[in-house]
Backbone as a ProteinNet text record, in pm:
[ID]
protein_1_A
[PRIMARY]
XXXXXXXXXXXXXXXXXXXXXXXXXXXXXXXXXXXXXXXXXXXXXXXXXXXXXXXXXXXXXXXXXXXXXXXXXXXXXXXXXXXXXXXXXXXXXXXXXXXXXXXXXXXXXXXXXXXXXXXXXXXXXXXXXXXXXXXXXXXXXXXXXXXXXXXXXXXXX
[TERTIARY]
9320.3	9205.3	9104.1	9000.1	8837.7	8784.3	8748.7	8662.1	8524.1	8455.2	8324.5	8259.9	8132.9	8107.6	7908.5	7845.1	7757.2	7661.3	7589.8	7445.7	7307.8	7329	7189.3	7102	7008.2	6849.7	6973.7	7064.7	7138.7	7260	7370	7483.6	7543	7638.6	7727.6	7850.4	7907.9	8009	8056.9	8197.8	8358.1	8434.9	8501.2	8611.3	8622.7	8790.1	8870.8	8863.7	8855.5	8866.4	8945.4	8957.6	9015.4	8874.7	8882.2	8761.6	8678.6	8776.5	8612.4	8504.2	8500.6	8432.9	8304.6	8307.4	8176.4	8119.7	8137.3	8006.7	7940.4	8051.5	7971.4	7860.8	7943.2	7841.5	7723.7	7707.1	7593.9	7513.1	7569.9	7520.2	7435.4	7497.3	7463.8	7276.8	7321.8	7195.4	7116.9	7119	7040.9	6942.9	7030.9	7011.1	6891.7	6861.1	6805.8	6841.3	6983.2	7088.4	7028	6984.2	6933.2	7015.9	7125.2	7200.4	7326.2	7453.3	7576.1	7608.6	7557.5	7566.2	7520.3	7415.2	7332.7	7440.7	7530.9	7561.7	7726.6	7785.2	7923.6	7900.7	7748.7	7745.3	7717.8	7674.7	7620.7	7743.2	7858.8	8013.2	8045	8040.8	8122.6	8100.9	8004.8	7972.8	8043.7	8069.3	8156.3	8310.6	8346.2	8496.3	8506.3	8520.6	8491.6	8634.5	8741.2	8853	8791.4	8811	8796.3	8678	8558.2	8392.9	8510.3	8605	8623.1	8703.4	8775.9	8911.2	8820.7	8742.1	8698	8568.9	8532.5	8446.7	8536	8663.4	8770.2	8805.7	8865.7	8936	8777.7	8656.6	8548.5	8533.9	8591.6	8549	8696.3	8743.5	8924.2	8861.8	8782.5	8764.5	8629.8	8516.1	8424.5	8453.8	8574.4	8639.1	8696.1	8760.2	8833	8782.6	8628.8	8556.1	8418.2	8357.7	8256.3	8239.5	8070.1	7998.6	8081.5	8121.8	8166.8	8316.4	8396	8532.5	8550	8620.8	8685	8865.7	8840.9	9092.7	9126.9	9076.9	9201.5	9188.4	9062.8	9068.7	9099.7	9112.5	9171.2	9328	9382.5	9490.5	9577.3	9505.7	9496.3	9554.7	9422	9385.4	9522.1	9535.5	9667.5	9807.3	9830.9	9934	9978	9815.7	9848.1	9870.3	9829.3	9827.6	9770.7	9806.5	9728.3	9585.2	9475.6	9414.5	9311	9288	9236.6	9113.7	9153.9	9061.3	8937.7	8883.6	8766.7	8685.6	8564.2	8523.5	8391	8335.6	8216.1	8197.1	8057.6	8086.7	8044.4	8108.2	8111.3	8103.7	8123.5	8146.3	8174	8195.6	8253.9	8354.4	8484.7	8564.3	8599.2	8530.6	8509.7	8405.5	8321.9	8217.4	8290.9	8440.9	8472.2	8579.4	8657	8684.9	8622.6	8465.3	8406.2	8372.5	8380.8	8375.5	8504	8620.2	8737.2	8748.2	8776.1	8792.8	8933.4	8956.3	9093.4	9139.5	9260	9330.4	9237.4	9153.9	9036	8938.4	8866.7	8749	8660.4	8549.9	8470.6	8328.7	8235.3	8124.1	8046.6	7916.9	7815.1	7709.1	7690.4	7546.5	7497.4	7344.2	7253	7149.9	7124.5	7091.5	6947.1	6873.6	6716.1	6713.1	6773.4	6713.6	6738.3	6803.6	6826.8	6878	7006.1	7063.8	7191.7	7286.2	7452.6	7508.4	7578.8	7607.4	7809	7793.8	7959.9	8014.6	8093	8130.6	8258.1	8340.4	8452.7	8473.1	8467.2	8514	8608.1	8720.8	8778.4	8860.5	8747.4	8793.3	8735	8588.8	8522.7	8354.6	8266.7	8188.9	8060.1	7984.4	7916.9	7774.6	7753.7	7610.6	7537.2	7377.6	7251.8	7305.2	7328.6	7347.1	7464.4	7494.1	7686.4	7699.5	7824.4	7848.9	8008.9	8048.1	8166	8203	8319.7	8432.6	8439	8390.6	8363.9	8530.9	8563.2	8738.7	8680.3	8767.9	8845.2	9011.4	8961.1	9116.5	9162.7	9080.3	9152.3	9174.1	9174.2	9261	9068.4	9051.7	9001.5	8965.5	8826.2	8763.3	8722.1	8696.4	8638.5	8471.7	8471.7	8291.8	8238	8155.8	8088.8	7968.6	7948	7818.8	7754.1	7594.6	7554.5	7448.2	7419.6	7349.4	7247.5	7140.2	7034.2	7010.3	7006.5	6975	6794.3	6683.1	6600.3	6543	6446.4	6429.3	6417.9	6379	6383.1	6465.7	6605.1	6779.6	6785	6861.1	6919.6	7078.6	7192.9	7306.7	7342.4	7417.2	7432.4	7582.8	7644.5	7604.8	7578
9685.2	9774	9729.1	9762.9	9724	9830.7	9920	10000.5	9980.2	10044.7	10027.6	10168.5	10197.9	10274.9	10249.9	10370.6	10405.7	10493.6	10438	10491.4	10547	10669.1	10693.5	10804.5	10833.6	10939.6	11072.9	11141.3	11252	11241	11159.2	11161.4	10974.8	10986.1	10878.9	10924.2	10799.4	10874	10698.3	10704.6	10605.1	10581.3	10473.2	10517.2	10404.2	10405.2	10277.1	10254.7	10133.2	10068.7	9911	9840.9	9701.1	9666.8	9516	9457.9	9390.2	9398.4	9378.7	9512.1	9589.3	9690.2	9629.8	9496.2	9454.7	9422.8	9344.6	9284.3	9404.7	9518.7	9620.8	9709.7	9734	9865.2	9741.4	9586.8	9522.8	9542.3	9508.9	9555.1	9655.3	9790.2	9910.1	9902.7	9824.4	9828.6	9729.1	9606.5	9549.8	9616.9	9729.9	9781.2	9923.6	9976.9	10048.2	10143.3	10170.8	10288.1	10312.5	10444.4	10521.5	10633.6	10638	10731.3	10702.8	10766.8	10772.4	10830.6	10906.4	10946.3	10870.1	10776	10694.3	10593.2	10536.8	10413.9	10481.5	10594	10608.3	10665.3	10674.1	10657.3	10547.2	10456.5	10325.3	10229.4	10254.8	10190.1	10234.9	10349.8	10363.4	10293.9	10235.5	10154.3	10056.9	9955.3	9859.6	9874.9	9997.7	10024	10220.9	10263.4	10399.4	10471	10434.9	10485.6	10519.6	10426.8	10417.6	10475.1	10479.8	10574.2	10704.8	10763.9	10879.9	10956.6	10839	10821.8	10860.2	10788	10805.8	10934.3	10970.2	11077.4	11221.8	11243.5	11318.1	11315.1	11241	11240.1	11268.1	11251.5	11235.8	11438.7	11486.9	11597.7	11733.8	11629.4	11728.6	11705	11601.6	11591.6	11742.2	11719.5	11808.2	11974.7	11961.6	12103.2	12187.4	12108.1	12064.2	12131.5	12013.2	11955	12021.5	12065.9	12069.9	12037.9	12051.9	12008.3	12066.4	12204.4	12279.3	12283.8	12294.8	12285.8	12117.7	12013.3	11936.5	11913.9	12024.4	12069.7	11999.2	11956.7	11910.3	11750.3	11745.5	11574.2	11549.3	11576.4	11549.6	11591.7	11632.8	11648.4	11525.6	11486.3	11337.2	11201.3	11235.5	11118.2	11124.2	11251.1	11275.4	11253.8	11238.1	11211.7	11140.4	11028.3	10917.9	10962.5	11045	11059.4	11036.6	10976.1	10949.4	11017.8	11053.9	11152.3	11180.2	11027	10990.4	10870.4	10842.7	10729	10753.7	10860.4	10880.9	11012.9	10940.7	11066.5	11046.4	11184.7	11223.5	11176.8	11145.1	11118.1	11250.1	11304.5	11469.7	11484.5	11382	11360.2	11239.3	11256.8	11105.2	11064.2	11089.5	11068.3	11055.4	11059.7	11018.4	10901.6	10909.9	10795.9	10664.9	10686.8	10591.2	10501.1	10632.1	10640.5	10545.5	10559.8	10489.9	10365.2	10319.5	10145.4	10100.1	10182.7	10070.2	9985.5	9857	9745.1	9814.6	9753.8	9753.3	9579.1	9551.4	9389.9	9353.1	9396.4	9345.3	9350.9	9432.5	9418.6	9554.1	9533.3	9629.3	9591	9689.5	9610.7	9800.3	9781.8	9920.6	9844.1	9968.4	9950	10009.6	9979.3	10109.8	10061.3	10184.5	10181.1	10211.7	10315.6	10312.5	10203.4	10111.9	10018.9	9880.2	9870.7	9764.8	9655.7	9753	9625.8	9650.9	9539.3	9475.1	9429.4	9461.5	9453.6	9443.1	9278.3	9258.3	9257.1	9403.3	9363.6	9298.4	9305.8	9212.3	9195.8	9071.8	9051.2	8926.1	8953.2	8842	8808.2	8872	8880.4	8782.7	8767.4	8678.8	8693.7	8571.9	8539.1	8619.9	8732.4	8813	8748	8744.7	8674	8714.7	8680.6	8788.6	8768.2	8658	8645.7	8598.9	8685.2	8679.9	8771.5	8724.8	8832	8912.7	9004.4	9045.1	9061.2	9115.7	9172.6	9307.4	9377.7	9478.4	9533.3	9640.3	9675.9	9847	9831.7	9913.7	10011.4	10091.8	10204.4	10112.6	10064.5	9998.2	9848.4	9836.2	9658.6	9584.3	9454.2	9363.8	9301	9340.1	9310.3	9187.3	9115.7	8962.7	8971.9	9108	9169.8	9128.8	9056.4	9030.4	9111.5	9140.8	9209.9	9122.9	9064.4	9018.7	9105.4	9007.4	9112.7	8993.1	9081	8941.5	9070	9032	9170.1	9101.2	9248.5	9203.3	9164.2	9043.2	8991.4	9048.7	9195.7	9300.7	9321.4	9270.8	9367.4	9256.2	9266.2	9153	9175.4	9074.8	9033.2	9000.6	9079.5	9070.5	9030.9	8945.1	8801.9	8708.2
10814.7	10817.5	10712.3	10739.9	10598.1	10639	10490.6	10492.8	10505.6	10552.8	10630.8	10555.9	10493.5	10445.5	10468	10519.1	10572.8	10505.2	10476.9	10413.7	10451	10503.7	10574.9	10489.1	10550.1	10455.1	10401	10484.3	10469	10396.4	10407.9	10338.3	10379.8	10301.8	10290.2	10333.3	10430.2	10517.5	10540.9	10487.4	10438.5	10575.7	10623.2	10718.7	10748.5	10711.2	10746.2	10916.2	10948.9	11080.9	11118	11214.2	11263.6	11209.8	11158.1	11075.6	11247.9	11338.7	11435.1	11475.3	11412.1	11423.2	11287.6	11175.7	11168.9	11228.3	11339.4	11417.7	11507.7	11580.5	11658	11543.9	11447.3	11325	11302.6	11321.3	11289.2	11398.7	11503.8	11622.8	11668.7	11653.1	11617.5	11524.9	11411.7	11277.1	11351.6	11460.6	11485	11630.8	11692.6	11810.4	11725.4	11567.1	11526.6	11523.7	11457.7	11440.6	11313.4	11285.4	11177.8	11070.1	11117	11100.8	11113	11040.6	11077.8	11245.4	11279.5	11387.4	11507.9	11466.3	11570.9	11559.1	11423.5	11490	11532	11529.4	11620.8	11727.5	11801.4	11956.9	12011	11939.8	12000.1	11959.7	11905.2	11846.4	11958.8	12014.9	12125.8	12290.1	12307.8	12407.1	12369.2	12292.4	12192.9	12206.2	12152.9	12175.9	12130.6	12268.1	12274.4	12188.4	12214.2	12207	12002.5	11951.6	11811.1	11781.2	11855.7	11786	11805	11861.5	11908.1	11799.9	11777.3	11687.5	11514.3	11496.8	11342.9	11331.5	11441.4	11483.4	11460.3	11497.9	11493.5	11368	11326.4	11184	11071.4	11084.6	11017.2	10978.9	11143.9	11161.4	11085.8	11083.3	10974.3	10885.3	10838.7	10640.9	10650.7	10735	10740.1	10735.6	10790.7	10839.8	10693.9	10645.5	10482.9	10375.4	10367.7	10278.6	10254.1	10158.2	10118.9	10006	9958.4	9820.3	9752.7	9740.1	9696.6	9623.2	9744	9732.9	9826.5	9767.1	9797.5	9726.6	9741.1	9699.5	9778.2	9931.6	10022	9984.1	10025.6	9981.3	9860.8	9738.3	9585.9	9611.5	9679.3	9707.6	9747.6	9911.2	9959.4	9872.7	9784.5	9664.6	9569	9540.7	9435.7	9463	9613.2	9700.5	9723.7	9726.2	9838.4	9993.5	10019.1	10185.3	10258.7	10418.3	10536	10554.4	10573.2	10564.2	10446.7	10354.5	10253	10330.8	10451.2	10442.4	10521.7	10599.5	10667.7	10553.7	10536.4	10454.2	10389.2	10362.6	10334.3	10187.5	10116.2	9962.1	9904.9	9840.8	9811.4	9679.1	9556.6	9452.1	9369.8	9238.7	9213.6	9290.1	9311.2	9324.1	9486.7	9561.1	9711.2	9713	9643.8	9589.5	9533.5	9472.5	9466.2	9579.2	9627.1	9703.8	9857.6	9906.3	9934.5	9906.6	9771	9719.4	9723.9	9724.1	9737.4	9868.3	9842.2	9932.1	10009	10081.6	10140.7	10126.1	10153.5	10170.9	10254.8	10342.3	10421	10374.3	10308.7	10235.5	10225.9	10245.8	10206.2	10252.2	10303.5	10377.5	10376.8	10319.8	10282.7	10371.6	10494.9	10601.4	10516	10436.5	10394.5	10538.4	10594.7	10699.7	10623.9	10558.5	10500.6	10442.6	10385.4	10328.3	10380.7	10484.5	10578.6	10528.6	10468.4	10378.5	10450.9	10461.2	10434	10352	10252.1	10109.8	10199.8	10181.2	10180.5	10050.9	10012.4	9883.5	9836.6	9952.5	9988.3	10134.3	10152.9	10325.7	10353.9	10346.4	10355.5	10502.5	10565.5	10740.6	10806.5	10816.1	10864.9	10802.7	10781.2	10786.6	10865.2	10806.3	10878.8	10908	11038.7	11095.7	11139.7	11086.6	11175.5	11280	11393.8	11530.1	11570.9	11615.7	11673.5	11786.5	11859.5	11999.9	11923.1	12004.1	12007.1	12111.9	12105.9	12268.5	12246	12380.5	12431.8	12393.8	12403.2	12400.4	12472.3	12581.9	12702.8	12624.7	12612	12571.4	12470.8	12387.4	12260.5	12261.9	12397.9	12447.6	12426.2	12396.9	12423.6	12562.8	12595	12767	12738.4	12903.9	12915.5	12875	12845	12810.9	12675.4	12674	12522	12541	12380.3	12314.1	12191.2	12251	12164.1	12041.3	11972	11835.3	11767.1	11735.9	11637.3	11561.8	11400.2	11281.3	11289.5	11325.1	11257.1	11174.9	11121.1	10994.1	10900.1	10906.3	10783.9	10753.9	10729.8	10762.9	10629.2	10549.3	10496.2	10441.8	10459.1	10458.7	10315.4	10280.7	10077.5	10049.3	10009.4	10015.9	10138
[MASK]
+++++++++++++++++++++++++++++++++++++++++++++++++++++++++++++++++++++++++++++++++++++++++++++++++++++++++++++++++++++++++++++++++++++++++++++++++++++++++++++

């Protein structure tokens, strides 16, 4: 898994995924996804099963979680439990939560500022112009999806 962590005008929103879900979330930012929400409907043309999957689990932390009270998620954190890795940045401590790499890495869309900030990727080589494979109920289709980031976007490192 590589955490993937999302930066839009409203909130910051974390969530572990399979590291081919960089090229679709680039995809997504090159197609003019503005929002967390804009790019896990346009992920789901890409590979629906998983926009559905981190959309769900996004929506137990929301259910949980507020500015306010975050007990369940510091709980999580204090545990070590399943149920730590999709999530809102609510504080420091989900904020950091959000910068940890995984053994796969770590990769921040700021979607207002049209940046890609790989802060660890030791999956693959991220490219303005690349295709991916479409995935059907999770499995890998003979379907490719291509992507060009507009020249305003820029790729950090």
């Amino acid at each position: 898994m590589m955490r993937f962590t999302i930066v839009d005008d409203r909130r910051t929103t974390s969530f572990l995924a399979p590291p081919h879900v960089l090229k679709a979330i680039t995809a997504c930012c090159a197609r003019g996804a503005a929002s967390t929400r804009d790019v896990l409907t346009m992920l789901a043309e890409y590979d629906a099963c998983l926009a559905i999957e981190i959309r769900d689990q996004l929506s137990v932390f929301r259910e949980h979680n507020t500015n306010s009270d975050t007990g369940w998620i510091r709980a999580r954190f204090d545990e070590k439990l399943e149920g730590a890795g999709q999530l809102d940045v609510l504080d420091e401590r989900t904020r950091r939560a959000s910068l940890e790499p995984t053994r796969l890495g770590l990769v921040v869309f700021n979607l207002p500022a049209r940046r890609i900030v790989q802060v660890q990727n030791t999956y693959a080589n991220l490219q303005r112009s690349d295709r991916g494979r479409v995935r059907r109920n999770g499995k890998p289709t003979q379907t490719f999806y291509s992507y060009t980031l507009p020249s305003d976007w820029s790729i950090v490192p």
